[in-house]
N, C-alpha and C positions, 0 to 999 in steps of 0.2 A: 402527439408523436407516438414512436410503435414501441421501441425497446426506450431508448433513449427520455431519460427523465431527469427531473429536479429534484435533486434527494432534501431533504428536510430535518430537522433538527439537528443533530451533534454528526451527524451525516456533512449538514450543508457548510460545516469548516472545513471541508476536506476538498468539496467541489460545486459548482454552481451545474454541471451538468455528467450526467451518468449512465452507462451503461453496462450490465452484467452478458457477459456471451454464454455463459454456462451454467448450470442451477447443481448445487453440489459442490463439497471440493472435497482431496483426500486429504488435506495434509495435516487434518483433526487437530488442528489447537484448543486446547483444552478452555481458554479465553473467547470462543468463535461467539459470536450473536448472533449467527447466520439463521440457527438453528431454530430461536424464539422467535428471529424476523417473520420467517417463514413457517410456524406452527409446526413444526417437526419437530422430532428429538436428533440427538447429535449424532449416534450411530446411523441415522438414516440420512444424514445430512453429511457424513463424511466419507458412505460405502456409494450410495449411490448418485455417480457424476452423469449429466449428460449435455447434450449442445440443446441449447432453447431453439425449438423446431424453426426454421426461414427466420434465424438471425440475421443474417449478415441481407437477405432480403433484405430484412423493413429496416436495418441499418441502413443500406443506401435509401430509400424510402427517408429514412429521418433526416438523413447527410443532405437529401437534395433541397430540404425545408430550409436545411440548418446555413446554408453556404454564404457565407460570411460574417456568421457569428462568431466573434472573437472568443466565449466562454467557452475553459475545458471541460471534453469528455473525460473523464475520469472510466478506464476498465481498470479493476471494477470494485464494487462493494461488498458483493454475496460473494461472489468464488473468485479465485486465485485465475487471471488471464492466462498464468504458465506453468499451469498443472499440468500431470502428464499426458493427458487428454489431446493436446495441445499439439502432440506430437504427429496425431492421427487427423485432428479436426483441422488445425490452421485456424479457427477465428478469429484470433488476435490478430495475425499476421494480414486475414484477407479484411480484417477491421483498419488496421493501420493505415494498406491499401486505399479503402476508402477516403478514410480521412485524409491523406493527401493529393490525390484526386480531386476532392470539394474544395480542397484549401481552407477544413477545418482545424480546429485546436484539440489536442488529445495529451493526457498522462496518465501513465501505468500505476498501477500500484500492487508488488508481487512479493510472494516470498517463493518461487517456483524454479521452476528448473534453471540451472544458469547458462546448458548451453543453448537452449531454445532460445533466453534472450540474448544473448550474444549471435544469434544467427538473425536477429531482427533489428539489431543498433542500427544497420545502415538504415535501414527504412527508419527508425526514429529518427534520426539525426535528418534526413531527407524530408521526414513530417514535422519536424518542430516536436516530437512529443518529449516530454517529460518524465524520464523511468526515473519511479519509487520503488525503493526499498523498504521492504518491514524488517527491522533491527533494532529489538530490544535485550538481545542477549550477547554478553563476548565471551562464555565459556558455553561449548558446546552441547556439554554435556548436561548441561542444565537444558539449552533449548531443546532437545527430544526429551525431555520430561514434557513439556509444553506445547512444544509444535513438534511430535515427532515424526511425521512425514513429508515437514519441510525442509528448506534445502540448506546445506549447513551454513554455522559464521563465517565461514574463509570462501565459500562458493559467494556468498553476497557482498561479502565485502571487496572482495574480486572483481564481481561484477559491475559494481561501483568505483572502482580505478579503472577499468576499459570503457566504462561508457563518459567515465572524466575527460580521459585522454582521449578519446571518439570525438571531443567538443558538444557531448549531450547533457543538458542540462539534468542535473540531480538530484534526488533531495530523500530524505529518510523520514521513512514515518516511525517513529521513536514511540507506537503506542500499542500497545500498553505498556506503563512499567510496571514491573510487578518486582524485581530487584534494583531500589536503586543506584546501589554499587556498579553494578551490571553495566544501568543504563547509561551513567555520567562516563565508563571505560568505552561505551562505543563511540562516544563524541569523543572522547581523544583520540578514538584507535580510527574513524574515518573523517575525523575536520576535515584534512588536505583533498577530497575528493567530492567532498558534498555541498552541493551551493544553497541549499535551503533544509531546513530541519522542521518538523512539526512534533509538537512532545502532548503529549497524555494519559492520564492516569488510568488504571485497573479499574473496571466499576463492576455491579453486582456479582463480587466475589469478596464476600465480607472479610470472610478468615485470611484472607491474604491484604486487602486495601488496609485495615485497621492497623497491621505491622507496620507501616511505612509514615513515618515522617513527612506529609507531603508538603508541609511550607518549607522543610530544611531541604528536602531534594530539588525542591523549587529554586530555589536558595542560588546552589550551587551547579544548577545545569545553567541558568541564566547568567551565572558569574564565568563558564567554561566558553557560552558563545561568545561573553563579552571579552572573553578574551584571545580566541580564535578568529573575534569580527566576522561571525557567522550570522547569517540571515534567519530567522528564527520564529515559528509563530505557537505561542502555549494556548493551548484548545481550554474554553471558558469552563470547564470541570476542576483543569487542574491550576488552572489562572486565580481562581477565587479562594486559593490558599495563600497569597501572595496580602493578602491581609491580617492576616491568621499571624504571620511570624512573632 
């Protein structure tokens, strides 16, 4: 295939199939891997954004191999599908296009502009796709310590009750945590809206993973869905504490 891939290890929990429309993002979270994926450092990896040359090309090129493979596209990995790039280029938008077209499978995965993707719900909901959320903070003021040119708590969490009520299926990526307080207040603050959750831990950032208790946050994020009867998947980093208690 051209863009369109199998991502592979701690990646391939998250998707069986992937693609990035853009190389770069701005929204510098200080957690990003984007940056080691790719042999860059992080200032060159968070200033300079651009569209990956005859994307949307070899996207249909991939879409027309792919047409009636039930496994989701996930956009994306490396950068943010609703950066503000997004605004100018459309590739998500002329991506989603495709995908339902072919009558493939696709899910988002953004911390990016909120009204860009609310000007794209119809085409999800039209495509089957799946919009994620990244949501591991519910005080804001901490998330721009961390992500700070991404889009605030109350912009995603917003986003996340219009695309409930749209009838589009949801789900938060709950990863990294890095405060667990944090993390267990956004499962209370969006249970009613989110239909699927995936949770995981902080990894190479020693000073901050060794703070954290992770068999007891484990503990009691699994005791929050169990009791919200929330659909739930812990990524095998942070799963293998669940011994440890």
């Amino acid at each position: 295939m051209n863009v369109v891939y199998e991502p592979k290890g701690r990646a391939r929990e998250y998707a069986d199939l992937a693609c990035n429309l853009y190389m770069g993002c701005t929204h510098g979270c200080r957690y990003c891997y984007a940056p080691a994926c790719m042999r860059t450092t992080d200032d060159k990896w968070h200033s300079e954004v651009t569209p990956r040359q005859k994307v949307i090309e070899y996207f249909e090129k991939d879409a027309v191999k792919l047409r009636g493979d039930k496994r989701r596209i996930l956009f994306s990995f490396l950068s943010d599908p609703y950066q503000p790039l997004e605004r100018q280029e459309r590739l998500t938008r002329q991506a989603l296009d495709i995908v339902h077209k072919y009558g493939l499978k696709s899910q988002i995965l953004t911390k990016g502009c909120a009204d860009l993707i609310q000007e794209d719900m119809a085409l999800m909901k039209k495509s089957d796709t799946h919009l994620g959320i990244t949501l591991i903070f519910s005080d804001d003021q901490i998330r721009k310590e961390w992500e700070p040119s991404a889009s605030p708590v109350d912009d995603r969490l917003d986003v996340l009750k219009r695309a409930n009520k749209a009838g589009i299926f949801t789900w938060v990526s709950l990863e990294p945590v890095i405060d667990p307080e944090q993390a267990l207040d956004v499962i209370k603050m969006a249970h009613r809206f989110v239909r699927f959750w995936k949770v995981g831990k902080l990894n190479h950032m020693k000073e901050y993973e060794n703070k954290v208790n992770w068999a007891e946050f484990l503990l009691n994020a699994e005791s929050l869905f169990k009791k919200y009867n929330a659909r739930y998947y812990i990524k095998n980093d942070l799963r293998v504490f669940a011994m440890r208690h």
